[in-house]
N, C-alpha and C positions, 0 to 999 in steps of 0.2 A: 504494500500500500504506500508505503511512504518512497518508494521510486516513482509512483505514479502521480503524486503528491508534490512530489520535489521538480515536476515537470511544468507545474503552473507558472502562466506566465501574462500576469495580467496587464494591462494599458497602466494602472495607475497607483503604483506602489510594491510594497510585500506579496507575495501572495498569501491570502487569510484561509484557512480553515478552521472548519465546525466540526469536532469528532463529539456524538453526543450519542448519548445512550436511552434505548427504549428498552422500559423493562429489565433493564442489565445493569449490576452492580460491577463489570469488569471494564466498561467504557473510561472509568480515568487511567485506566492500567494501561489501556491500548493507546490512549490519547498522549502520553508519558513516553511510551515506549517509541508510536512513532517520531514527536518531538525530538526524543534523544539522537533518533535515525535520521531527520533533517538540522538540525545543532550539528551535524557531523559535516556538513555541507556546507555551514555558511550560521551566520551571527542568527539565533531563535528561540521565540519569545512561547511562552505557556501561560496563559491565561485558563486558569480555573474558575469557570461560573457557577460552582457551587454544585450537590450537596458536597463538597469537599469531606474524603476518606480521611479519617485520623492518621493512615500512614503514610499520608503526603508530607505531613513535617519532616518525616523522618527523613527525606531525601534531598533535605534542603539544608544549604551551609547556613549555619546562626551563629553570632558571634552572642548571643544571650545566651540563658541557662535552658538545659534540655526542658523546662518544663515552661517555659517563658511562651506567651501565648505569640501565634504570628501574625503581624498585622499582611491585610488584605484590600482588594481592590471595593471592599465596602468602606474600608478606612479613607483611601485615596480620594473616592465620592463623596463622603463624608468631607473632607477637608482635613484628616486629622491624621493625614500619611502622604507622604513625599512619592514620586518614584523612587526614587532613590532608597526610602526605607521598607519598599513593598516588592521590589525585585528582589529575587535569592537565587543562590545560583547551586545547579543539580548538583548532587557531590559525587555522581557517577560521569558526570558531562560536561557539557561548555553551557548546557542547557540554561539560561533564567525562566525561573517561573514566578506568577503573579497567583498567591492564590486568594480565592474567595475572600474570607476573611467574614463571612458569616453570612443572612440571608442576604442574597440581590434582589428580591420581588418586590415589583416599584421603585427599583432604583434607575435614576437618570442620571446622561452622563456618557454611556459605555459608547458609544459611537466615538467620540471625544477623544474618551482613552485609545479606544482603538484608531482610530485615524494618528496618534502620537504613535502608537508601538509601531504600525507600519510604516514610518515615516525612519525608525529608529532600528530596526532590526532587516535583516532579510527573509523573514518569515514568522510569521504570524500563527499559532494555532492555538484554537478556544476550545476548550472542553465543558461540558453542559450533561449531569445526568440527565434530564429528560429533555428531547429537543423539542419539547411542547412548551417547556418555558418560556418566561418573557424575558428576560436575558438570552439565551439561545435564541429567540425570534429575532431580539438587536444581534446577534451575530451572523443570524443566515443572515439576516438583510447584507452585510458584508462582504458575505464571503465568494470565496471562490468557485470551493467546493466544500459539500458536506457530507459527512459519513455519519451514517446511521451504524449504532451497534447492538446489535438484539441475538438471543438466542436463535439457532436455526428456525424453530417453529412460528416465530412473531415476525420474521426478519422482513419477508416480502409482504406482509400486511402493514409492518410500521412504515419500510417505505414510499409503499402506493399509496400511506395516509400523510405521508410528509409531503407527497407532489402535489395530493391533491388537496391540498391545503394552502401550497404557493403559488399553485398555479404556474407560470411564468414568472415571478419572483426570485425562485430562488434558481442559482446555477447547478451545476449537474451534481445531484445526490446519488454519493457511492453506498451501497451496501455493504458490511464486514458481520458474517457470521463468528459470534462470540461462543464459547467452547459452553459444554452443559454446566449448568451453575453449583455447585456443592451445597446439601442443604442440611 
């Protein structure tokens, strides 16, 4: 995926991606995973639109104490965080990520933020558990391209529900079959 990802080549900026999950609690794993695989290519950003997994800290360099909470792109919108204090960078990678930093619903702004990171990095990508969100709806407005991530069985019903929802809005949504879930 992220060869075909790292092919984007848009008129006017970064190229942006939506990896957002339906149904699927493994979509920030993959959203992560492919980011690290474009960070390998060139200067890229990670945007976490929330519900943000506890073991995302974990993967983030902190000059605070392991238990020190991380500010996020709610703080940013808020007024009450820098870029500069809300970027961290992967500590497996070259990776920055931006995460959450608690609820986004009704938060305004993100277009903003986003139009700076693509201005600032060579690649852009937004992770969104659900891409029914309203933050994930400001990022498909954005993006390039979007990936749906769902278990095989939801996977071709959540997609046909995310086109026909855009209509012609949104650019070309990729499918990614996520593995069976462990319960």
């Amino acid at each position: 995926m992220a060869q075909r990802l790292a092919k984007l080549n848009p008129l006017d900026g970064a190229p942006f991606v939506l990896i957002a999950g339906h149904e699927c609690a493994q979509s920030l794993a993959i959203a992560l995973e492919t980011a690290r695989n474009l960070a390998s290519r060139g200067a890229t950003v990670l945007v976490d639109l929330g519900v943000t997994q506890d073991w995302l800290a974990d993967v983030l360099d902190r000059e605070e104490a392991a238990d020190a909470e991380v500010v996020g792109l709610t703080d940013l919108l808020a007024g009450r965080a820098t870029f500069g204090a809300v970027i961290r960078r992967d500590l497996s990678s070259n990776l920055d990520i931006i995460s959450a930093g608690g609820d986004l619903t009704g938060a305004e702004g993100l277009d903003q933020i986003f139009a700076v990171l693509a201005s600032a990095y060579g690649r852009v990508v937004a992770h969104a558990s659900d891409w029914r969100a309203a933050a994930a709806q400001a990022a498909a407005a954005r993006a390039d391209a979007i990936v749906i991530v769902s278990p095989p069985a939801r996977l071709e019903g959540a997609v046909h529900s995310a086109q026909k929802t855009a209509g012609e809005s949104y650019p070309e949504i990729l499918a990614f079959r996520a593995s069976r879930e462990r319960r």
